[in-house]
C-alpha positions in Angstrom: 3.6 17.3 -0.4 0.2 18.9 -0.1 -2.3 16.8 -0.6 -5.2 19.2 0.8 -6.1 16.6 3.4 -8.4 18.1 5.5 -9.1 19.7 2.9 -12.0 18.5 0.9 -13.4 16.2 4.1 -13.2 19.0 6.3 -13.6 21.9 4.4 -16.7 21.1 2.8 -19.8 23.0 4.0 -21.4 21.1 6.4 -25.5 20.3 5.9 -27.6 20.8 8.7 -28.3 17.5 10.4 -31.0 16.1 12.9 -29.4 15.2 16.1 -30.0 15.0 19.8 -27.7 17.7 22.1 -26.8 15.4 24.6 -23.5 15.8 22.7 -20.1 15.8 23.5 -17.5 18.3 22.0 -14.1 18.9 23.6 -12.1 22.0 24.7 -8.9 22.0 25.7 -8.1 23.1 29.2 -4.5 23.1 30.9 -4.4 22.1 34.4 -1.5 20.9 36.8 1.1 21.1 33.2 -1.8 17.9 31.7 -3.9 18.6 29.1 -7.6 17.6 29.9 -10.5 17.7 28.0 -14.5 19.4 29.2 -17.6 18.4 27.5 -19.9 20.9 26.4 -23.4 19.5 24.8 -23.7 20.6 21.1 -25.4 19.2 18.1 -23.4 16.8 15.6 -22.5 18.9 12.9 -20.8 21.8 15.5 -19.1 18.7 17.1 -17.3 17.9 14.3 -16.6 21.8 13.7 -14.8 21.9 17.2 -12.8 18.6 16.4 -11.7 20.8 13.1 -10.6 24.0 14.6 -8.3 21.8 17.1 -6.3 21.4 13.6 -7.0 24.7 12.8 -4.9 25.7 16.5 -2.3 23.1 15.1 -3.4 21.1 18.6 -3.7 17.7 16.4 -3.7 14.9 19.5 -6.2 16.8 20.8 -8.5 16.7 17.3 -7.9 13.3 16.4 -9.2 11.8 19.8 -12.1 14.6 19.3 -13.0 13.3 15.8 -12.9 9.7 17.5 -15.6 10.8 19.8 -17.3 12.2 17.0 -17.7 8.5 15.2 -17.9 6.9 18.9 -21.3 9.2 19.1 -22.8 8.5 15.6 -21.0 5.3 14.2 -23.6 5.1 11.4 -23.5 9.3 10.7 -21.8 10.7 7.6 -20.2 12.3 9.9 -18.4 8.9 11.4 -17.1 8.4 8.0 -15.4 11.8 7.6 -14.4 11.9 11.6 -12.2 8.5 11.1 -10.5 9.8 8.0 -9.7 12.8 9.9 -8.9 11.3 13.1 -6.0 9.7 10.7 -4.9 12.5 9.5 -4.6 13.9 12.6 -2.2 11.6 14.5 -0.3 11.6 11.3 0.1 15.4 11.5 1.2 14.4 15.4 3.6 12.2 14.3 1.7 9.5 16.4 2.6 7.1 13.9 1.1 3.9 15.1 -2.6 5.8 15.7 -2.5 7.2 12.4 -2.0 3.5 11.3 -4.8 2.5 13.1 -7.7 4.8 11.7 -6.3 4.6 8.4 -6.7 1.4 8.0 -9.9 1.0 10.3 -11.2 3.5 7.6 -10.0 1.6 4.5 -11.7 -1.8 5.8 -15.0 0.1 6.4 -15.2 1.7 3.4 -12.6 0.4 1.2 -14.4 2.1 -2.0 -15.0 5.5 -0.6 -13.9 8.6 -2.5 -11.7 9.0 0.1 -9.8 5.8 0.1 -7.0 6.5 -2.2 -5.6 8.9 0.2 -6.1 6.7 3.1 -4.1 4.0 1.4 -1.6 7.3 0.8 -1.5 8.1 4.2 -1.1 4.8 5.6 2.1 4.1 3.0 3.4 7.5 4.3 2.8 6.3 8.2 5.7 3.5 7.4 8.1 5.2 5.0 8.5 8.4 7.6 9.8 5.7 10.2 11.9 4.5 7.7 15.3 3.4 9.4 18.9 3.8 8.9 20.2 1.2 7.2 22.0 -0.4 9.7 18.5 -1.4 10.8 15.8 -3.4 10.7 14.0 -2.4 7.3 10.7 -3.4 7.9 8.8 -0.3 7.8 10.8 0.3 4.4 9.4 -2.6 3.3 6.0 -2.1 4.4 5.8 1.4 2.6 6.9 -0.1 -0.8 4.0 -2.8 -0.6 1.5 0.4 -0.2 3.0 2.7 -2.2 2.6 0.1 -5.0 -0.8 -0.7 -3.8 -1.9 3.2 -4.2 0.0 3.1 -8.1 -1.9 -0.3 -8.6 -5.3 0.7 -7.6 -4.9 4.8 -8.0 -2.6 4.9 -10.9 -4.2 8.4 -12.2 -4.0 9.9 -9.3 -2.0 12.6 -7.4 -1.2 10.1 -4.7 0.3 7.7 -7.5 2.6 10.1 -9.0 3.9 11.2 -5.5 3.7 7.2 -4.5 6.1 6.2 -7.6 8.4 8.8 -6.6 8.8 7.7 -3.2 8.9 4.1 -4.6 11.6 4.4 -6.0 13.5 6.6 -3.0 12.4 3.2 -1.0 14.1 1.1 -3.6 17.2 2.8 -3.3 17.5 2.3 0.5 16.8 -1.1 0.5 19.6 -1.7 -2.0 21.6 0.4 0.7 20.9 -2.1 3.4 21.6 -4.9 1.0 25.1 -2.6 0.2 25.5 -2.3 3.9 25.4 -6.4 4.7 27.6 -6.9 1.3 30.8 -4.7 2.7 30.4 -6.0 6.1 30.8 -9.8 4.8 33.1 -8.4 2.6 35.8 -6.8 5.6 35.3 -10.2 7.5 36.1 -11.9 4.5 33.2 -14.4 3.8 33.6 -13.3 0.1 30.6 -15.4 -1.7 28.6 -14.2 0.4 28.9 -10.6 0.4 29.1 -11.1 -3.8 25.7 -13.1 -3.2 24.4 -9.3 -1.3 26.1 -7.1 -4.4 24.6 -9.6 -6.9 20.9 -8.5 -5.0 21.7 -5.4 -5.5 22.0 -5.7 -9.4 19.0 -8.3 -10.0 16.3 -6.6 -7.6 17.2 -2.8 -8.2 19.2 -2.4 -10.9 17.8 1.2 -11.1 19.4 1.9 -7.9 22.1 4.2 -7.2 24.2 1.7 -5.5 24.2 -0.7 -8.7 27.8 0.8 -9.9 29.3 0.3 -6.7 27.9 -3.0 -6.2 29.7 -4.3 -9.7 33.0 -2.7 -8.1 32.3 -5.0 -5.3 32.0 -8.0 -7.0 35.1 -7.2 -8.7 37.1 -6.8 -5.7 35.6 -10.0 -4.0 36.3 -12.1 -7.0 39.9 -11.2 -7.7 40.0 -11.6 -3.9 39.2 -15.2 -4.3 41.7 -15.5 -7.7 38.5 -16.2 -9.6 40.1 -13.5 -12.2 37.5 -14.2 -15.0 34.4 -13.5 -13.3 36.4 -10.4 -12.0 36.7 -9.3 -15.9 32.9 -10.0 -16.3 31.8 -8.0 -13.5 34.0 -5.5 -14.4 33.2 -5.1 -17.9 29.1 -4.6 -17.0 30.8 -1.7 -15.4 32.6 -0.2 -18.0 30.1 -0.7 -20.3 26.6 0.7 -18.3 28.8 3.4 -16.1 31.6 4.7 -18.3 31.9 7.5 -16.5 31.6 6.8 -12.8 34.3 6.9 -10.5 33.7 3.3 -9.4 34.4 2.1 -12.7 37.8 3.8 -12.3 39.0 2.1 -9.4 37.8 -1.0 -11.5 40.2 -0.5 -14.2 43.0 0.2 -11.4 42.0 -3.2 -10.1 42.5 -5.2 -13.0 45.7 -3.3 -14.0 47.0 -4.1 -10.7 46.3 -7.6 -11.0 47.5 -7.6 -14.5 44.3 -8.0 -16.0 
């Protein structure tokens, strides 16, 4: 989704601004297969220009530590401000995960009511959901990007990062009701019964919404006829037939309880 990130921070037109020119500004020079960076002296404004155009060149390592020299230069500037948001934004668009984590947050304890601070709360949600995990594994970061996501719709809820962060909410919801699916059939083949029902029954209490709801009722079903416990079987089975009429789990429900004679 295109937020125009560097956008309005970087895009605006930049005022003249009284600074020294023992400055640094960094080029990008190749030597040996390493990438190094040469100082040249320029004043603060055109030092934050030659961070940009290293995101213009799509070189975004290189940009965010330049914007970091920016703020390490002028921590008290305008230009610090803008130069940490952007130093964010550009390990993000490196895919340096745990940088982009860093300034964003850095950023949003600094200046937790800036202008700017919904999408750095955006951002720093997005850092953790794109490392989201199969669900076979550790779901930390999954859970980490739901408790920001919901930050940004709780704080931001008019916003463009709101409506993109409910969306993704619920795309978060849905794996973690995978995982909990994942745990349920794995008790389930090694046949501790009550407590793979205990992981389906998670699935219906905490995300109802979810895709994996219908199969989870299936589940119970098959764990509790399993166990002979044939009436709960029926109930589980009729919340199925009654909220998924159509699905194909709720088929091999009713070829259950025929089976069984129920």
């Amino acid at each position: 989704m295109n937020m125009n990130l560097s956008y309005n921070i970087a895009s605006r037109a930049l005022r003249p601004v009284k600074a020294t020119f023992l400055l640094l500004s960094f080029l990008l020079l190749t030597a040996c297969g390493s990438e190094k960076l040469a100082y040249r002296d320029l004043p603060v404004d055109q030092l934050y220009i030659e961070a940009q155009k290293f995101i213009d060149r799509g070189e975004y390592r290189i940009a965010a530590v330049a914007f970091d020299e920016v703020e390490r230069q002028h921590p008290y500037s305008v230009w610090a401000r803008r130069a940490q948001l952007m130093s964010a934004y550009s390990f993000y668009m490196a895919n340096e995960y745990e940088g982009a984590i860093l300034a964003a947050d850095r950023f949003l304890q600094l200046h937790p009511a800036n202008k700017n601070a919904p999408y750095a709360r955006y951002l720093l949600a997005l850092c953790y959901y794109e490392q989201i995990a199969d669900v076979r594994r550790d779901q930390n970061n999954t859970e980490e990007a739901l408790r920001l996501f919901q930050q940004v719709v709780r704080l931001h809820p008019d916003t463009d990062y709101a409506k993109d962060a409910r969306v993704k909410i619920e795309l978060t919801l849905d794996h973690l009701a995978g995982k909990e699916m994942e745990i349920g059939r794995f008790y389930q083949t090694t046949g501790e019964l009550f407590a793979a029902i205990g992981r389906f029954n998670n699935v219906i209490q905490k995300y109802e919404m979810s895709s994996h709801t219908p199969e989870a009722l299936l589940r119970i079903t098959e764990a509790y006829l399993a166990l002979g416990i044939v009436s709960e079987a029926r109930k589980s089975a009729a919340v199925l037939a009654l909220n998924f009429p159509e699905s194909e789990w709720n088929r091999y429900s009713e070829e259950l309880l025929r089976e069984h004679g129920s």
